[in-house]
C-alpha positions in Angstrom: 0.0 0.0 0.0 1.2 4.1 0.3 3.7 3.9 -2.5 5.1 7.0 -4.9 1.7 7.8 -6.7 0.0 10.7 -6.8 -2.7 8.9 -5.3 -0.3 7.3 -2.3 -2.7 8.9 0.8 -5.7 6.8 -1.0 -3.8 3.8 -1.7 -3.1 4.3 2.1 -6.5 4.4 3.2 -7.0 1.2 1.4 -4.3 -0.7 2.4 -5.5 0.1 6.2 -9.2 -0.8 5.5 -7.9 -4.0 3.6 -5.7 -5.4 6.2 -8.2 -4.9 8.9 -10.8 -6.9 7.0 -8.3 -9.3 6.6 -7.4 -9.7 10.0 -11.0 -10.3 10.6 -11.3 -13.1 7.9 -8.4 -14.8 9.8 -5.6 -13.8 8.3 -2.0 -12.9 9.4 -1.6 -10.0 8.0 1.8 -7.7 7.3 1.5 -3.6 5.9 4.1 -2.6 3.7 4.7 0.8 2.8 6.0 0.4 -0.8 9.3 2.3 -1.0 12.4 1.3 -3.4 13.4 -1.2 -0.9 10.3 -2.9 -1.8 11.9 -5.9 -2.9 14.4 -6.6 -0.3 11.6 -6.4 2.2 9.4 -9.0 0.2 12.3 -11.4 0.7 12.4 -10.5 4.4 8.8 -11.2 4.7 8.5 -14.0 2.3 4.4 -13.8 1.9 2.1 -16.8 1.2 0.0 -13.8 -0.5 0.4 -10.5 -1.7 -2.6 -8.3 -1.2 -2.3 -5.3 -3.8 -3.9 -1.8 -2.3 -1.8 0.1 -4.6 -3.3 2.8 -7.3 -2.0 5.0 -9.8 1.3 4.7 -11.5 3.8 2.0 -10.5 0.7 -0.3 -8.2 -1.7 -0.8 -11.1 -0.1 0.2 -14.4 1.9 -3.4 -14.5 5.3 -2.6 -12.7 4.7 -4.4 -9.3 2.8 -7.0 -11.3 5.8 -7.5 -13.1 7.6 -7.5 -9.6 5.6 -10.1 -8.3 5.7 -12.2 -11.2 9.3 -12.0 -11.2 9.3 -13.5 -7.8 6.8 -15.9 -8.1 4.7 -14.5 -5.3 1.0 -14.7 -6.0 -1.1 -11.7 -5.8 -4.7 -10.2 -6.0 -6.2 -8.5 -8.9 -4.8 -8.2 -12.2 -2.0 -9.0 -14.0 0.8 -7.3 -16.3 -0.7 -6.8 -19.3 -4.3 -5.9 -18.1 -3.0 -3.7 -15.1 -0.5 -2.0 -17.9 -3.9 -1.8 -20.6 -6.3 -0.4 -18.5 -4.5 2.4 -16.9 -3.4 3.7 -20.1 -6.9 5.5 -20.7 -6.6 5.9 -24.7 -5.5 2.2 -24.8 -7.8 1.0 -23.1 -10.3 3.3 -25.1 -9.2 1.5 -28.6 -10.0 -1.8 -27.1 -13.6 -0.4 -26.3 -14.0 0.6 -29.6 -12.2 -3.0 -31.1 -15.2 -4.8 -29.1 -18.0 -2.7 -30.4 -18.1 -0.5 -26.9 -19.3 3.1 -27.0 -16.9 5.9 -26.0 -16.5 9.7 -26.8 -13.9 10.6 -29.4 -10.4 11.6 -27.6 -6.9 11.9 -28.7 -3.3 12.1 -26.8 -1.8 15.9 -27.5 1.1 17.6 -26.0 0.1 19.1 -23.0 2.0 22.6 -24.7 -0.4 22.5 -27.4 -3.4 21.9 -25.1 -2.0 25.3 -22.9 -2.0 26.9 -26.5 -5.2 26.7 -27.9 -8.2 24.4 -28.5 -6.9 21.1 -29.5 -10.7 20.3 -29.7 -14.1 21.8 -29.9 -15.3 22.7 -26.4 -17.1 20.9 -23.9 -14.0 18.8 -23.9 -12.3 17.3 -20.3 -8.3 17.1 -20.3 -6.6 14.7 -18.1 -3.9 12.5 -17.7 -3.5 9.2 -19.6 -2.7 7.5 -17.2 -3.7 8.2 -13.6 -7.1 7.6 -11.8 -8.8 8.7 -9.1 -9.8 12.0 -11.0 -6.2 13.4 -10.5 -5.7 16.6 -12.4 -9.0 17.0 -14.3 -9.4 19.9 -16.5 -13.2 20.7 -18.0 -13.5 23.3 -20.7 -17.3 24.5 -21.1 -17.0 26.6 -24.5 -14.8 28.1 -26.6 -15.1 32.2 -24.9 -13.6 30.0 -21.8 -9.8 29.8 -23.6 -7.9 27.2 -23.5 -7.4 25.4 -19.8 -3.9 26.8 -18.2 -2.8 23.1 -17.0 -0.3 23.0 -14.1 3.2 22.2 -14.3 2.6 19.4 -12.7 1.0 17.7 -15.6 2.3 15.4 -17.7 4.3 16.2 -21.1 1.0 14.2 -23.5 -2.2 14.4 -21.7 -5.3 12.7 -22.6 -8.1 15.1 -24.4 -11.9 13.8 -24.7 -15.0 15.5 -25.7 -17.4 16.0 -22.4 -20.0 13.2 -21.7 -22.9 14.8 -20.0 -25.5 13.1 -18.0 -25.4 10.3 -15.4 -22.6 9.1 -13.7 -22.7 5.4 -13.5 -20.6 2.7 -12.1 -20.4 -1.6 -12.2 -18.0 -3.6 -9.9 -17.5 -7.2 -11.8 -16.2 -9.9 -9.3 -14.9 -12.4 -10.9 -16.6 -13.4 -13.6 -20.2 -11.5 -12.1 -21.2 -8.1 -12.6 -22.6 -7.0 -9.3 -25.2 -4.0 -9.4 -25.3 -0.2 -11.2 -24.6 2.7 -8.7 -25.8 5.8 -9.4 -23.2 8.7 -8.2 -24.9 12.0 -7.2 -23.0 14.7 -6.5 -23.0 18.9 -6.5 -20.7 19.0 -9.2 -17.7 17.4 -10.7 -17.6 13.8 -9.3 -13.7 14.9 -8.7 -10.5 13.7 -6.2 -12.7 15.3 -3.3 -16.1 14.1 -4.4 -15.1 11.0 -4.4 -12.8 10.5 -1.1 -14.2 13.2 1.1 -17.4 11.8 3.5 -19.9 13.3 2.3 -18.7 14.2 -1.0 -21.1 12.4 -3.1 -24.2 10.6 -2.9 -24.4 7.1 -4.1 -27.7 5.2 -4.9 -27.7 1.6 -5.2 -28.9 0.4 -7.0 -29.5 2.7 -9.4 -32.8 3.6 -10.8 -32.6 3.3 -14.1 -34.3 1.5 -17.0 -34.5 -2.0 -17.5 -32.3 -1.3 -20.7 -30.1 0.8 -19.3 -29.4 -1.1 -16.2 -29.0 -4.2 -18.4 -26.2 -2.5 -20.9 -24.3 -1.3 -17.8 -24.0 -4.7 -16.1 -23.7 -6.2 -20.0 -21.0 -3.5 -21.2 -18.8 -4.0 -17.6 -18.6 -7.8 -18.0 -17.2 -7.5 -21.2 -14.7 -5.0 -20.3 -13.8 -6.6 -17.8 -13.4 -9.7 -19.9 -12.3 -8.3 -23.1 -9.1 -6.6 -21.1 -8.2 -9.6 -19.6 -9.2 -8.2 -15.7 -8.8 -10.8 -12.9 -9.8 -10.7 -9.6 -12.1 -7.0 -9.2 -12.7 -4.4 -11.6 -15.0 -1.2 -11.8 -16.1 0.1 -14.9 -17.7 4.0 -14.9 -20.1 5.1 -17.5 -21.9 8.5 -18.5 -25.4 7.9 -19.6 -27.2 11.2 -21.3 -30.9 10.6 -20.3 -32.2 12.0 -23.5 -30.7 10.3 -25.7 -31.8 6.5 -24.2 -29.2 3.7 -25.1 -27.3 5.7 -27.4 -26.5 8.1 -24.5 -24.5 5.3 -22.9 -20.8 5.6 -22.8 -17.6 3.7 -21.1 -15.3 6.1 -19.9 -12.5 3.8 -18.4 -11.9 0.3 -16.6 -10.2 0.5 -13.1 -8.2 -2.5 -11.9 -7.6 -1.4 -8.8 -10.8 0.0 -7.1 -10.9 2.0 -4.1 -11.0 0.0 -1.2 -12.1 2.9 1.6 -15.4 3.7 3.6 -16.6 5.9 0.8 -15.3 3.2 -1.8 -18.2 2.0 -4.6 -16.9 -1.7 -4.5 -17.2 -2.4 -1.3 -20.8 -1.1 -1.3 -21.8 -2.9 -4.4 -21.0 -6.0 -2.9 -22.5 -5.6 0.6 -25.4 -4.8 -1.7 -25.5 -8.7 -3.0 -24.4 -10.0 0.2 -20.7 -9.7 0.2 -19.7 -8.5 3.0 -16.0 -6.5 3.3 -13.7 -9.3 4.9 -15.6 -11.7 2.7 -14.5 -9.4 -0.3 -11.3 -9.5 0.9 -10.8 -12.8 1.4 -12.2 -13.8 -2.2 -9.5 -11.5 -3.5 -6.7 -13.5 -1.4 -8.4 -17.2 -2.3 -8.1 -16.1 -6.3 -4.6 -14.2 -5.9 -1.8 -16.1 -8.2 1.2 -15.7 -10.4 0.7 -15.8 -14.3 -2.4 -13.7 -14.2 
């Protein structure tokens, strides 16, 4: 858990949340902090199981899943390739497309270009390809606006995608089983604070939708989840613009890693189907392997 990410005080959260759940399903369990020594202290330990509570860069974009592999230490959730796929948004977008998934158009442009001028016509969102938790979000309402003044803290290419309005819509898939749709209210932007700050959004669950809608949610989640080669727990998070029915349905990314705190969606998706937080937990460690 922790590690170098910009979304290390999250991954924290989880990692705590995690291990106490674990403890409670009757495992021995050992927080670790990852840090460059990471490595050396897996050898000290020498784990039956690694639980992964890592997000962002470096915990679910492949590297420790190519640590663990290397090591042959079994772990939860998924593996190289789909860990690397999934948080490399326009990737994972061109695999949506491949299987017949809707998505708004998007493009990777120099975040110079992006400072410059319009790189698309407004409403458009910028962010970068590949972190999660809404970390450095950038909405442009219209043109008169100019173009969005990103901070020097963004990346050098950043990911630019026309604006989905309507719903915001989420699916956990455990395992092979596509859980429930939860419907995410909030005031505005469902951003870094909306969605780790009690209080910060609203979720309702599940959601009331229509039969169709509901359906394609649970339907379109599954296959992401299967079509990127996700093991273990995945959320997929989807705009749906009411007026336009099915067609208003859109994908906007997979996440691998979920959140794993008391304001997480996963966690209350499965209480919802009567799966309760250590039991989650310990399905995670009973599927964890190498090769994944």
């Amino acid at each position: 858990m922790g590690g170098p990410s910009a979304e290390r005080e999250v991954s924290l959260s989880t990692g705590h949340e995690c291990a106490q759940a674990l403890r409670e399903a009757g495992f021995e369990v050992i927080e670790l902090d990852a840090g460059r020594d990471l490595a050396t202290r897996l050898t000290d330990v020498a784990p039956d199981v690694v639980f992964n509570a890592l997000h962002g860069r470096w915990g679910e974009d492949g590297c420790i899943q190519g640590l663990l592999e290397w090591m042959r230490i079994p772990y939860t959730h998924s593996g190289v390739l789909a860990s690397a796929l999934t948080l490399d948004k326009q990737r994972t977008k061109a695999a949506y497309i491949d299987a017949g998934l809707p998505v708004v158009p998007s493009l990777i442009a120099r975040a110079a270009d992006v400072r410059a001028g319009h790189v698309m016509v407004p409403p458009y969102v910028v962010k970068p390809n590949n972190e999660g938790s809404s970390v450095g979000i950038y909405l442009v309402h219209d043109a008169a606006d100019g173009p969005p003044q990103l901070a020097d803290t963004m990346p050098d290419s950043v990911l630019v995608e026309a604006f989905a309005p309507g719903r915001e819509l989420t699916v956990t898939v455990l395992g092979n089983r596509a859980l429930t749709v939860t419907d995410i209210l909030t005031d505005g932007w469902y951003d870094y604070t909306a969605k780790y700050t009690e209080g910060g959004s609203r979720h309702v669950i599940p959601a009331d939708l229509p039969p169709n809608i509901f359906d394609a949610c649970m339907d379109y989640a599954l296959k992401a989840h299967l079509l990127l080669g996700c093991r273990g727990i995945s959320r997929t998070d989807f705009r749906w613009d009411e007026s336009r029915g099915l067609a208003g349905l859109i994908l906007l990314e997979t996440n691998t890693q979920p959140g794993m705190t008391p304001t997480s969606l996963a966690p209350e998706q499965a209480a919802h189907v009567g799966i309760d937080f250590p039991s989650l937990c310990r399905t995670l460690v009973e599927d964890a392997s190498c090769d994944r």
